[in-house]
C-alpha positions in Angstrom: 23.5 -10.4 35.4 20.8 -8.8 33.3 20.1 -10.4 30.0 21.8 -8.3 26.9 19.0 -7.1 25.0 18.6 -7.4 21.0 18.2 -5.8 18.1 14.5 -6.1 17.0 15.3 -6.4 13.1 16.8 -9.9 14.1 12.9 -10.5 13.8 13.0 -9.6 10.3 15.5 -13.2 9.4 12.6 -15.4 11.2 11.2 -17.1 7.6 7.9 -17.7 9.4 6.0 -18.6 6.7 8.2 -21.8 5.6 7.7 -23.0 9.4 7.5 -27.2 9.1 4.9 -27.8 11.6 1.2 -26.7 12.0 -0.6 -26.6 15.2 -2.8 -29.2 16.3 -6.2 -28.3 16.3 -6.4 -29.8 12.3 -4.3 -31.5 9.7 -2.9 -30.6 6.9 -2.2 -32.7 3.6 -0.2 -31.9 -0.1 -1.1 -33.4 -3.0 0.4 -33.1 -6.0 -1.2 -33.2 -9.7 -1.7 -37.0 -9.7 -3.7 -37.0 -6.4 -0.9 -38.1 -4.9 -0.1 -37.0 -0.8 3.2 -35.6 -0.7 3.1 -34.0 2.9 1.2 -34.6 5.9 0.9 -33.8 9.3 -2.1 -35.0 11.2 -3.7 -35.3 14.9 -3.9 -38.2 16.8 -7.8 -39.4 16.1 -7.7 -39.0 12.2 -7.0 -42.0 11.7 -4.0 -42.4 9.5 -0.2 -41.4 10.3 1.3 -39.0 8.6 3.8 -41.6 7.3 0.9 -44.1 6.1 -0.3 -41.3 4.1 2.4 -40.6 2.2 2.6 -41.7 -1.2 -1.3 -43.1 -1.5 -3.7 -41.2 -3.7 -6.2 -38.7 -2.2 -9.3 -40.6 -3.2 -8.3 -43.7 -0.8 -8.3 -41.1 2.5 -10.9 -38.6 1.6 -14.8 -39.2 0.1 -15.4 -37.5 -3.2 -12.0 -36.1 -3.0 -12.3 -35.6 -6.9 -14.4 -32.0 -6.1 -11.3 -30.2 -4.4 -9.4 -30.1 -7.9 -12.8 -28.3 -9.6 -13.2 -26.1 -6.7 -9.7 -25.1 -6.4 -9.2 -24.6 -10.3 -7.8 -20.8 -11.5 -8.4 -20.4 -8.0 -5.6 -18.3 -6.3 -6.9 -17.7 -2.9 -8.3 -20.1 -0.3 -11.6 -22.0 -0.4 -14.6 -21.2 2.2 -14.8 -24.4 4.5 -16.7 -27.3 2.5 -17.6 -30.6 4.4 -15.8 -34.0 3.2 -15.7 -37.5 4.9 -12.6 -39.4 5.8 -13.0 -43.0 5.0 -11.3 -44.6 8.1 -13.2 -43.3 10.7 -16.3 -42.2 8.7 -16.2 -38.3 10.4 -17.3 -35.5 8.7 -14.0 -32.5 8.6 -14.4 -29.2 7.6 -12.0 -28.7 4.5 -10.1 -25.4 3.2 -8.2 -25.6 0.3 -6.1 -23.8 -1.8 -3.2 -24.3 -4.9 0.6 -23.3 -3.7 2.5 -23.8 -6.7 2.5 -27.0 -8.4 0.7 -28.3 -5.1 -2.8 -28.0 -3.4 -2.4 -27.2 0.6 -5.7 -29.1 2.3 -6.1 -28.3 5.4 -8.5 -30.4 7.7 -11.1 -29.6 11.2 -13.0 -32.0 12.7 -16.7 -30.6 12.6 -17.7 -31.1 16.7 -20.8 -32.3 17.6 -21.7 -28.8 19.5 -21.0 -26.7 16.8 -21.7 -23.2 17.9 -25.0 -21.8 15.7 -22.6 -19.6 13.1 -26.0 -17.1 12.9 -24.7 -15.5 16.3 -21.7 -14.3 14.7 -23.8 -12.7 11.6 -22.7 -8.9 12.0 -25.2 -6.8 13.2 -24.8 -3.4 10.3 -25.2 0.0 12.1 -24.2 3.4 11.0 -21.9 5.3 12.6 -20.7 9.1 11.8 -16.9 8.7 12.5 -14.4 6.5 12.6 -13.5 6.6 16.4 -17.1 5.9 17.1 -17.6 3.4 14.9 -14.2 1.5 15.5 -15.4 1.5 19.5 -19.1 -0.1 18.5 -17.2 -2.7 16.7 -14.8 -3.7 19.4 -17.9 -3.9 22.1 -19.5 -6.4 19.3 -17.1 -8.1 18.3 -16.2 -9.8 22.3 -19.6 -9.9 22.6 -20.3 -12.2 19.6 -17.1 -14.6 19.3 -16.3 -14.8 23.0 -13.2 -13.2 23.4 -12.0 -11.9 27.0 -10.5 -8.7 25.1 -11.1 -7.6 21.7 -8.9 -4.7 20.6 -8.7 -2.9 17.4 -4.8 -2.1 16.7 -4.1 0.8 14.2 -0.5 1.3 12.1 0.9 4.2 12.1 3.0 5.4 9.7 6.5 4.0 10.8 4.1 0.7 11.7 3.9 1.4 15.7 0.5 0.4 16.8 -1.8 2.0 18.6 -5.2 0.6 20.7 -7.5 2.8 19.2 -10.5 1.1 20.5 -10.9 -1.8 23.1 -13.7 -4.0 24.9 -12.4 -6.2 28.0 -14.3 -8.9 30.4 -13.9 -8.2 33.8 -10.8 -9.8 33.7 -7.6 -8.3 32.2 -5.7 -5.2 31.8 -6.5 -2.8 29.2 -4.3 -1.6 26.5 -6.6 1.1 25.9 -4.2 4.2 24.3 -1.1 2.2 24.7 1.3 2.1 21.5 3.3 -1.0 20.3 7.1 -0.8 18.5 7.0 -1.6 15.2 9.6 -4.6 15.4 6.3 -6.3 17.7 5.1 -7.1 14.6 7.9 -7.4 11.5 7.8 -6.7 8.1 7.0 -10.3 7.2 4.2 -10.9 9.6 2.8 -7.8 8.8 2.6 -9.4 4.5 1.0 -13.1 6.1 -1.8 -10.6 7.4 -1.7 -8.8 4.0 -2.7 -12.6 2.3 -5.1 -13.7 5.3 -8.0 -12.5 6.9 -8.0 -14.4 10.1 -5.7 -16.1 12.1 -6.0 -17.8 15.0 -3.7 -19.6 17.5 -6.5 -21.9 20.0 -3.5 -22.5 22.4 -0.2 -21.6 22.8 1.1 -24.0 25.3 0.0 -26.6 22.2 2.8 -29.1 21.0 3.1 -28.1 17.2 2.5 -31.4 14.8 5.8 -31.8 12.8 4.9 -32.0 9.2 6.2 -35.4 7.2 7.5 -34.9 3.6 9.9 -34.9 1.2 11.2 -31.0 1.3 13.2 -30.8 -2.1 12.1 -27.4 -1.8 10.9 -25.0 1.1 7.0 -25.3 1.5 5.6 -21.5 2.1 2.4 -22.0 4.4 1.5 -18.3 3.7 -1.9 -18.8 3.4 -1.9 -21.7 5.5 -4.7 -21.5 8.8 -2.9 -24.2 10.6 1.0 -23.0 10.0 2.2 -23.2 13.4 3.2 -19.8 15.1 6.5 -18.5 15.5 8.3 -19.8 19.5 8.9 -15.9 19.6 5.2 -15.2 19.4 3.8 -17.5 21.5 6.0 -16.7 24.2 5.2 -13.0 23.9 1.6 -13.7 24.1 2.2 -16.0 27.2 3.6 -13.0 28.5 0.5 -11.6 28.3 -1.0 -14.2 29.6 -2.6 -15.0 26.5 -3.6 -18.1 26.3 -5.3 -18.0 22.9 -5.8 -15.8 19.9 -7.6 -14.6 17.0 -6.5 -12.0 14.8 -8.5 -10.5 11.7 -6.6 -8.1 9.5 -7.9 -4.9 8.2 -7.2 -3.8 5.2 -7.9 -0.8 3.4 -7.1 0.5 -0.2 -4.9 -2.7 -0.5 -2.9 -1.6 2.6 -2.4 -3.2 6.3 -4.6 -0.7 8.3 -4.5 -2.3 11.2 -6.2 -5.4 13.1 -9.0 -6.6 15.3 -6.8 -8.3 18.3 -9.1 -11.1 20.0 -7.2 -12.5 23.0 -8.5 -15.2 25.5 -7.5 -16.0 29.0 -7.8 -19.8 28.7 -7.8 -22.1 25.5 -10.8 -20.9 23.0 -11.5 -22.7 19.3 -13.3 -21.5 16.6 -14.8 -23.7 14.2 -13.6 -22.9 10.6 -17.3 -22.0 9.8 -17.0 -19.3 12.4 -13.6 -18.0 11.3 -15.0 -17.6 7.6 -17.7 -15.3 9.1 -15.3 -13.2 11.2 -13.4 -12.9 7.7 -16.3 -11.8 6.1 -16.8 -8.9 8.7 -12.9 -8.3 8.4 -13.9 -6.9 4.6 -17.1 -5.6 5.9 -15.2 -3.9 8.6 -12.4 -3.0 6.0 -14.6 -1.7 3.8 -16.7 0.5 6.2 -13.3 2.6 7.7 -12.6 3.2 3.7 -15.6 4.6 3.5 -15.5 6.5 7.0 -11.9 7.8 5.8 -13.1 8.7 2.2 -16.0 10.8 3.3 -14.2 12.4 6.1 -11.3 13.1 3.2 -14.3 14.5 0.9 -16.0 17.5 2.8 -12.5 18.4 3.9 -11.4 18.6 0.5 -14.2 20.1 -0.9 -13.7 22.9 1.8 -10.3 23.7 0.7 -10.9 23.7 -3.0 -13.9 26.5 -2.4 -11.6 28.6 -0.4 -8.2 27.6 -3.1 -10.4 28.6 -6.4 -11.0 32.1 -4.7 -7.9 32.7 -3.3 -5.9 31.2 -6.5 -8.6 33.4 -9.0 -7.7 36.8 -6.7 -4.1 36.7 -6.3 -3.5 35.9 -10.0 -5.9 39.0 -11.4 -4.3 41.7 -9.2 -0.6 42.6 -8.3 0.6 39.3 -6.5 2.5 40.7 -3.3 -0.2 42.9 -2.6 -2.8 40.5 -3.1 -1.4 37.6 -0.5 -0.7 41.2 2.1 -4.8 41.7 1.5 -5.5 38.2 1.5 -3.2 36.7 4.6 -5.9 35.8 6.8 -7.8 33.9 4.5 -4.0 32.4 3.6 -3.8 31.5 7.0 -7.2 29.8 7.5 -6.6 28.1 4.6 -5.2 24.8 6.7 -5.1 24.1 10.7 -1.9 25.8 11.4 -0.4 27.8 14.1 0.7 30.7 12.0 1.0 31.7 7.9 4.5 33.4 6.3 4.6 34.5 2.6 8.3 35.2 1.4 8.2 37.5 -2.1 10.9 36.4 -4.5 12.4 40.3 -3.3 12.5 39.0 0.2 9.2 41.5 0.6 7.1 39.4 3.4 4.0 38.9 5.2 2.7 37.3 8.0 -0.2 36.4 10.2 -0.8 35.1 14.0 2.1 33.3 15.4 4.4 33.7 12.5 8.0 32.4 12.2 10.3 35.9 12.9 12.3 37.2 8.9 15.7 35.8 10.6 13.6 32.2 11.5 12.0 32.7 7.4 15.1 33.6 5.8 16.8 30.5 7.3 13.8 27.9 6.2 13.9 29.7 2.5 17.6 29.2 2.3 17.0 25.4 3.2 14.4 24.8 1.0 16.0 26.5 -1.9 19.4 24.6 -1.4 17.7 21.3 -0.9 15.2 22.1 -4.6 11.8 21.2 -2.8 8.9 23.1 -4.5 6.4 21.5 -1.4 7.3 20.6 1.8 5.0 19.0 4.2 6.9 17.6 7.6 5.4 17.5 11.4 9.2 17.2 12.4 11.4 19.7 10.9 14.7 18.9 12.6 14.1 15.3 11.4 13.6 16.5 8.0 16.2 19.3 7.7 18.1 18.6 10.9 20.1 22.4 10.2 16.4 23.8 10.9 16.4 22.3 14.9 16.4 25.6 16.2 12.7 25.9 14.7 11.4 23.3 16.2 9.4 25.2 18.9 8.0 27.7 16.6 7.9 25.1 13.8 7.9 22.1 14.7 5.4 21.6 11.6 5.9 23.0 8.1 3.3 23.1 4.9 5.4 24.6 2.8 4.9 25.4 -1.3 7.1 27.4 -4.2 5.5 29.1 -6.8 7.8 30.7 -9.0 10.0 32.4 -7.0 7.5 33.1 -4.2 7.1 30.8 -1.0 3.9 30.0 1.0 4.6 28.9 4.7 2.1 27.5 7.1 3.6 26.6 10.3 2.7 24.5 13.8 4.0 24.7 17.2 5.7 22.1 18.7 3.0 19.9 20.9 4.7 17.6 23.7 3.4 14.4 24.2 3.4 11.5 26.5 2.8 8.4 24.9 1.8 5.0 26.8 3.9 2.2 25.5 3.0 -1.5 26.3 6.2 -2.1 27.9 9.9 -0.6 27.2 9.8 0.0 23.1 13.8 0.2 23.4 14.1 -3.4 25.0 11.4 -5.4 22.6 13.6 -8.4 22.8 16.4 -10.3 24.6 18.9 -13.3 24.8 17.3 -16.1 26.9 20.1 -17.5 28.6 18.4 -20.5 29.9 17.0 -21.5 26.2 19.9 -19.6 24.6 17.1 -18.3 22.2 15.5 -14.7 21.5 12.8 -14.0 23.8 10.3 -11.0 23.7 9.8 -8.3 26.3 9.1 -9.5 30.0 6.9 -6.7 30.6 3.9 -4.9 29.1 3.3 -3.0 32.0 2.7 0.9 30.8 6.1 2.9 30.1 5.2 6.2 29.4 7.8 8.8 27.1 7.9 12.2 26.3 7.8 13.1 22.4 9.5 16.2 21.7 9.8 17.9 18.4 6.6 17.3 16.7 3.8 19.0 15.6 0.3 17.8 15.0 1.1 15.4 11.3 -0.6 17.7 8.2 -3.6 15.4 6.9 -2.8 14.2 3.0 -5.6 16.0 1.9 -4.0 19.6 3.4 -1.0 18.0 1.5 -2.9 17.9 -2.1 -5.5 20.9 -1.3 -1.7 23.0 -1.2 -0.4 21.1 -4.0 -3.1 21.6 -6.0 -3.2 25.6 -4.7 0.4 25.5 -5.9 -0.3 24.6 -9.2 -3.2 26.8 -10.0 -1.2 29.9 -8.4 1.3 28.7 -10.7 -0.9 28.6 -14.0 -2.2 32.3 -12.8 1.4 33.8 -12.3 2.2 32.4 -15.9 -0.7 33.6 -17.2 -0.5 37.1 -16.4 3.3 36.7 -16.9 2.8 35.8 -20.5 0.1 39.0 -21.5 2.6 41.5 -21.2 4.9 40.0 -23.5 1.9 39.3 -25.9 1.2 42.6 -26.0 4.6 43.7 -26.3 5.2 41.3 -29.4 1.9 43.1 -30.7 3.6 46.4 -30.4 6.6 45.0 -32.2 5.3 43.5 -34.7 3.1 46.8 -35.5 5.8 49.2 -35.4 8.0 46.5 -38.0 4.7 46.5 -40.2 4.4 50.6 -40.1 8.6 50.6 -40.8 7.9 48.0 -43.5 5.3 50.3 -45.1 7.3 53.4 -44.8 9.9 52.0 -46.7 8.3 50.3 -49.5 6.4 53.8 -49.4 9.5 55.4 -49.7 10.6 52.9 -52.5 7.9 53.7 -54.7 8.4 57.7 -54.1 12.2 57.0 -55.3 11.2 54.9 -58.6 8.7 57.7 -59.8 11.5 60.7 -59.3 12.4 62.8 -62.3 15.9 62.0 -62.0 16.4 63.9 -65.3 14.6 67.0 -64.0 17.2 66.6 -60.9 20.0 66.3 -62.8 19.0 69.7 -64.4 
């Protein structure tokens, strides 16, 4: 019988980041503000148990132990690896540190003998034009200089799919090249522990997970934790891979989860810790260079639109409006990448230009927008949007749409069908394991392709704000020549009151220097 499958937000209740168990290629101590060791979890050769270490003071374990508290003070985020001794067995660890509430988190490598020169992972900086370009240079780079069998770099989209948007493989392995991810691969809460890490890395996930000793009055969170132990659900989707270990670095850019740099190997792989704070340094560097990539590319698009806004926005508000957007409805419709442009007068007068929605198609999307009180709507579904507007969908699939006043600018796309390679069945991301009676992820990443109807190419947010902004100066202009005629008709007024006023005070004086005697007679 085929297993039932589940519903990917069950994902969601997984509290990975209060997981009591790291994995063992360190250990990891508390201490509380005393010195004291609270928690512990520790490999075989360190020398100590975890329960002999409970309860004695740091200094007793560790060689100048005093210097974590000054290096960790008003400190909120980790510590770059520093070198301490432990006493027993007289070895030299690689230490990380950081404060998690009340408590500090240490967190403990054995330095190997071999250590791998950390200069060959020192990024090599080279300019590239555009993003796509430069996201593929840094993939190829990236497996060359950790290691890795595949290296791919994993964008979010805006629902938080991913997509492999660049990739460099050994000669082993499939590519994911192109393929797209469901959102539930990676939930909400994983996708925060990336927000507050920059690298993460799992040596081995057929490892036995070290179960951490303590008293747990409370939940421990192991957020920022390198050795928290990885979800079961996780590992086994990576074995499924066959992934045998993992690095991941996040990307982040404007404070946001852009997407990651995915290193997978085919067979165990450690880094040191030494090496994994270089590959978090390039994270930011990387990070930092896509900004810039996105900002410039945002720039001279922006800058094109606002040349082309300021004329169109300084002509229609000095001549007679409908008759400036007739005259003007090509430049209107070059005005953003669209399919066709539609202007709909507040008297229903219209005009249009190349493949155009029909006046039925135009007085249907006015009647919508007006009903649902939108002054700016900017969609690349519309029957998602305004499900009463399917029927447009082929025409329209796409709207940029802004009100000013009473008058309505339409820019419109066609509907583009697309296949899109998913990694597997996106419906069927998880299942009941009926062996382990546990969730268990997909089986399967073999390609599954679908057809996406319904859409349109999306509108870029600077199209969004170049229209918005359009808006708003069309707006100023209509008031402003709105408001001139009832300035000059409140001169008028006034001037005719002033001329009555004079008449009669005129007439006022007349009337007090009449003979009335000589009228009388």
């Amino acid at each position: 019988m085929e297993n039932p499958f589940i519903d990917p937000s069950e994902c969601e209740l997984e509290q990975i980041q209060f997981i009591e168990s790291i994995q063992p290629f360190g250990s990891l101590l508390t201490v509380n503000q005393s010195h004291v060791i609270t928690h512990a979890a520790v490999v075989d050769k360190f020398g100590w148990t975890a329960e002999q270490l409970i309860g004695r003071n740091l200094d007793i374990v560790l060689q100048d132990s005093s210097r974590i508290f000054d290096m960790i003070k008003d400190r909120t985020e980790p510590t770059s690896p520093f070198l301490l001794r432990e006493l027993k067995s007289r070895q030299w660890l690689s230490c990380i540190a950081h404060q998690q509430g009340d408590s500090i988190i240490l967190e403990l490598e054995f330095v190997p003998a071999d250590q791998v020169d950390i200069a060959s992972l020192k990024f090599m900086s080279e300019r590239r034009d555009s993003i796509a370009s430069y996201l593929s240079y840094i993939a190829e780079n990236m497996r060359v200089v950790t290691g890795y069998d595949r290296v791919m770099i994993y964008k979010f989209g805006l629902d938080w799919h991913g997509e492999v948007v660049a990739e460099s493989l050994s000669s082993a392995g499939y590519s994911f090249y192109g393929h797209h991810f469901p959102a539930s691969d990676i939930p909400a809460i994983a996708r925060n522990l990336f927000t507050q890490m920059w690298v993460r890395m799992i040596p081995d996930v057929d490892a036995d997970a070290i179960p951490l000793i303590g008293k747990f009055d409370a939940k421990l969170d192991l957020s920022k934790s390198v050795l928290r132990a990885a979800s079961n659900i996780h590992l086994q989707y990576l074995r499924n891979m066959d992934v045998a270990a993992s690095m991941t670095m996040s990307l982040i850019c404007d404070g946001k989860l852009w997407g990651l740099i995915a290193c997978h190997h085919f067979s165990p792989k450690y880094m040191v810790a030494e090496q994994r704070a270089v590959c978090s340094l390039l994270a930011k560097i990387i990070s930092s260079r896509i900004t810039t990539l996105s900002v410039s590319a945002t720039i001279e698009a922006t800058d094109k639109l606002a040349a082309v806004s300021n004329a169109l926005s300084s002509t229609l508000a000095t001549a007679d409006f409908v008759e400036a957007v007739r005259d003007n409805k090509h430049s209107l419709f070059k005005f953003v990448q669209c399919d066709g442009f539609s202007f709909v007068g507040e008297d229903w007068s219209m005009a249009s230009e190349a493949h155009a929605m029909s006046p039925d198609e135009l007085s249907l999307l006015i009647k919508v927008f007006n009903q649902a009180k939108v002054d700016i709507v900017a969609t690349d579904s519309i029957q998602k949007t305004f499900p009463e507007l399917s029927n447009l969908q082929t025409v329209a699939a796409g709207v940029l749409a802004i009100k000013v006043v009473n008058n309505w600018f339409v820019w419109n796309r066609h509907e583009i069908v697309r296949s899109l390679l998913w990694a597997g069945d996106p419906n069927k991301p998880l299942y009941m394991n009926d062996k382990s009676e546990s969730l268990s992820p997909r089986l399967s990443f073999e390609s599954w392709k679908e057809t996406v109807r319904g859409t349109s190419a999306s509108w870029e947010q600077f199209e969004i704000t170049a229209a918005d902004r359009f808006r708003q100066m069309l707006i100023a202009g209509v008031e402003s020549k709105r408001s001139k005629p009832r300035a000059d008709a409140h001169e008028y007024l006034r001037l005719i009151r002033t001329s009555i006023d004079n008449q009669a005070a005129e007439l006022q004086n007349q009337f007090k220097n009449l003979d009335l005697k000589n009228l009388e007679a």
